[in-house]
N, C-alpha and C positions, 0 to 999 in steps of 0.2 A: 300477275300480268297487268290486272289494272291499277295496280300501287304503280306498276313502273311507268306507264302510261300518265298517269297526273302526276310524277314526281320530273315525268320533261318537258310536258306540256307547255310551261311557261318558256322556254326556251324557244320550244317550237313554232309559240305564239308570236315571236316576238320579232323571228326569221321568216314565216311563210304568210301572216294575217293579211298584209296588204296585196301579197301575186296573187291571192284567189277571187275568182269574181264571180255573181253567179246570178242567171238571167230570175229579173223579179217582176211579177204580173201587177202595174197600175191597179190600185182599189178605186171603184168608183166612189162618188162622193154619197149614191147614197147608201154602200153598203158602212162605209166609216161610219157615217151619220146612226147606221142603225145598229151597229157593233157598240158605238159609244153609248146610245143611249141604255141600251138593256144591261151594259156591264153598271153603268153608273148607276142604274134604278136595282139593279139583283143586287148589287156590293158595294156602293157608298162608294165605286173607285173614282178620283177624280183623274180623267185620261187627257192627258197630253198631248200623246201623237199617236196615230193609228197607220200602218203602211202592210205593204205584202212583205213577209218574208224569204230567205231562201228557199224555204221547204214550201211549194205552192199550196199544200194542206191547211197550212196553219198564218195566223195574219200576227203581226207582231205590234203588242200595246205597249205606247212607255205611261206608267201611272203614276201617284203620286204615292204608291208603293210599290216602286219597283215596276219590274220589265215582266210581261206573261205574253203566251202564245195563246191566240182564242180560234176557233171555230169562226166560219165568217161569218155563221146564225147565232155566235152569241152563244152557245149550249156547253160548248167544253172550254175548259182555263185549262192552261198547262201552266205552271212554276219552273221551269227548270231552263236548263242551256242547252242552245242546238249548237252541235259541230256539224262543220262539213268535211267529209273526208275528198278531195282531190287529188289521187294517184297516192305517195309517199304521204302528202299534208295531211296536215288535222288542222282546221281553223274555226277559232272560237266565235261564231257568229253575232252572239248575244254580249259576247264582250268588245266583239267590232263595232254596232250600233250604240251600246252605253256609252265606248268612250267618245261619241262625239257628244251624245249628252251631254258628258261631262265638261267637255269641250265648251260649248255651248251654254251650259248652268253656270261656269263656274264668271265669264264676263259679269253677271248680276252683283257679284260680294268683290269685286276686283277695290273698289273703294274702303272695302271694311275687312279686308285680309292686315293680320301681324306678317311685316314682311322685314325680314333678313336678309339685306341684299348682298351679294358677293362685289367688293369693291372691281374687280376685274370680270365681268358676269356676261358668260357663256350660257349659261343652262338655267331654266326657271324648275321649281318643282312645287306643288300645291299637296299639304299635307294636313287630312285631319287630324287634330290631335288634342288630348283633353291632358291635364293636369295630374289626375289619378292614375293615372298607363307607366309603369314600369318603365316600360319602353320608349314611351315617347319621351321621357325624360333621356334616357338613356341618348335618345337620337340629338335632343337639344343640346345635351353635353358636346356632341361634335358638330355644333355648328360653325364653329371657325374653319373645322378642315374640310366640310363642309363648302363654304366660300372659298378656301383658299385654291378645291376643286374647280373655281366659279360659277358655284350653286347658288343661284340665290334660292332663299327657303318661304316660301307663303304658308300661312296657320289658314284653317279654318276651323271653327267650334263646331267639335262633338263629342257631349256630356254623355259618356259612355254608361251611366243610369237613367237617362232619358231627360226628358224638359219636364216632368211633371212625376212626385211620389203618386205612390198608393193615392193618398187620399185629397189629390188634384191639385197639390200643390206646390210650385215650382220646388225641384231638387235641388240638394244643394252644390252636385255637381255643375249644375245650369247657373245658378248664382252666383258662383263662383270664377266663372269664366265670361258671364256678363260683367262681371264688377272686373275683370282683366280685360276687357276689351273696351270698356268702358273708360281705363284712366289713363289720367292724360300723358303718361310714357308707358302706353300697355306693352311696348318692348322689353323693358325693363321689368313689369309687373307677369308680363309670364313667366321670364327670367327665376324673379326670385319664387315665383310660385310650384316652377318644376325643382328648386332645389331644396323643397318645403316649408318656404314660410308662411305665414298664414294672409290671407288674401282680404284685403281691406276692402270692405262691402260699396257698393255701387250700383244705379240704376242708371239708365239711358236707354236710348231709342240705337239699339245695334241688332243686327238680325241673328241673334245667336240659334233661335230657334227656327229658320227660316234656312240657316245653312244646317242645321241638325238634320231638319225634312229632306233637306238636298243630298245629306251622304244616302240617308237611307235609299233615296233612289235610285241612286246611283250603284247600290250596291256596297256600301259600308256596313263592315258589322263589326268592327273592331279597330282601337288605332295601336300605331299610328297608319293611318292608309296613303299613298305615295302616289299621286298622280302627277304624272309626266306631260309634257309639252301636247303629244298627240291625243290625251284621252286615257290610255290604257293606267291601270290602277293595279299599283304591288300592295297587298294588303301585308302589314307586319313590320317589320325592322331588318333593315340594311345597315350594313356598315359604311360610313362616306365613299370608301373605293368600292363596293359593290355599287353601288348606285351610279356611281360616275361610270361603272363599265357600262351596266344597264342602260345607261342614259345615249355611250356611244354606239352598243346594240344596235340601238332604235332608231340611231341619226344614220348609220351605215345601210340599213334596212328599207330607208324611207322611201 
């Protein structure tokens, strides 16, 4: 029953997230004050935004790993994702908050995105995606139908081995996609990178690893990840007409 339950969920997400609404208790400033500082001094978190969430219980942090539910004293972390059930719905809570995060993150790299625009261009879509992904090559291969959907497609970098080996040293997934965003037709040089050829080395001042921090925030744990106009995030691989249905889902739904 709960296979079948998250196997429709995204669906469900996608028709019911914005009709549910649900009364949230104002934090004063200085329980935020003091929620931030004890999470920051117990756990290194660097906290962003602190607010009430739907569940009066529990307060909702965005960090700079990641979304947690805390105690308003600070004493319990929760990791996970709240639903709210409203009659028939199920609406993903913690995925209605992240996506304006991401919303909101993503204006910062809007200058340093690989962007593929659709000559006729209806629909934007922000896609992490590294070089080494099966998949993400897979997806690159259809970016003509793609646009010809009027998608345009924006990159952002994330080195699915992380920004730094074992032994503290940038990876060479990370170098790899700085030295593609770094030249000077990185169109072109992701191009021939996803269809394997070898990537001619480069340094510069690009925020490769500054948008790597940003997926993990947001909730990336693998590409290609597929974030759509409003926030919400398809992690994996779509086929161009799935995505274009996906995309009109969401505009019919708004």
């Amino acid at each position: 029953m709960f296979k079948n339950f998250i196997a429709g969920f995204f669906i469900v997400l996608l028709t019911v997230s914005s009709a549910y609404a649900s009364e949230k208790t104002e934090l004063s400033a200085q329980v935020k004050k003091q929620l931030m500082t004890r999470l920051s001094d117990s756990l290194g978190l660097e906290i962003i935004t602190v607010k009430a969430s739907p569940f009066p219980a529990l307060i909702e942090v965005v960090t700079n790993q990641g979304m947690f539910y805390a105690s308003a004293d600070g004493k319990f972390l929760v990791n996970g994702k709240l639903y709210g059930l409203a009659g028939d719905n199920v609406v993903n809570h913690t995925e209605e908050s992240l996506a304006q995060v991401r919303v909101d993150g993503m204006k910062q790299f809007e200058k340093d995105m690989i962007v593929y625009p659709a000559s006729e261009e209806k629909y934007v879509i922000t896609v992490f995606t590294d070089i080494t992904c099966g998949y993400c090559r897979k997806l690159h291969k259809e970016m003509d139908k793609l646009n010809e959907h009027g998608i345009t497609v924006r990159y952002l970098a994330y080195p699915r081995a992380g920004v730094k080996d074992q032994f503290g040293q940038y990876s060479k997934g990370f170098k790899d996609l700085r030295s593609i965003w770094c030249n000077e037709q990185p169109n072109e040089a992701l191009t021939k990178a996803k269809l394997g050829s070898t990537v001619a080395q480069r340094i510069c001042d690009k925020p490769i690893e500054a948008e790597f921090n940003f997926g993990r925030q947001i909730g990336v744990s693998g590409t290609p990840a597929i974030i759509f106009d409003n926030g919400f995030m398809l992690p994996g691989y779509k086929d161009p007409d799935a995505i274009l249905a996906i995309i009109k889902n969401l505009e019919a739904n708004s």
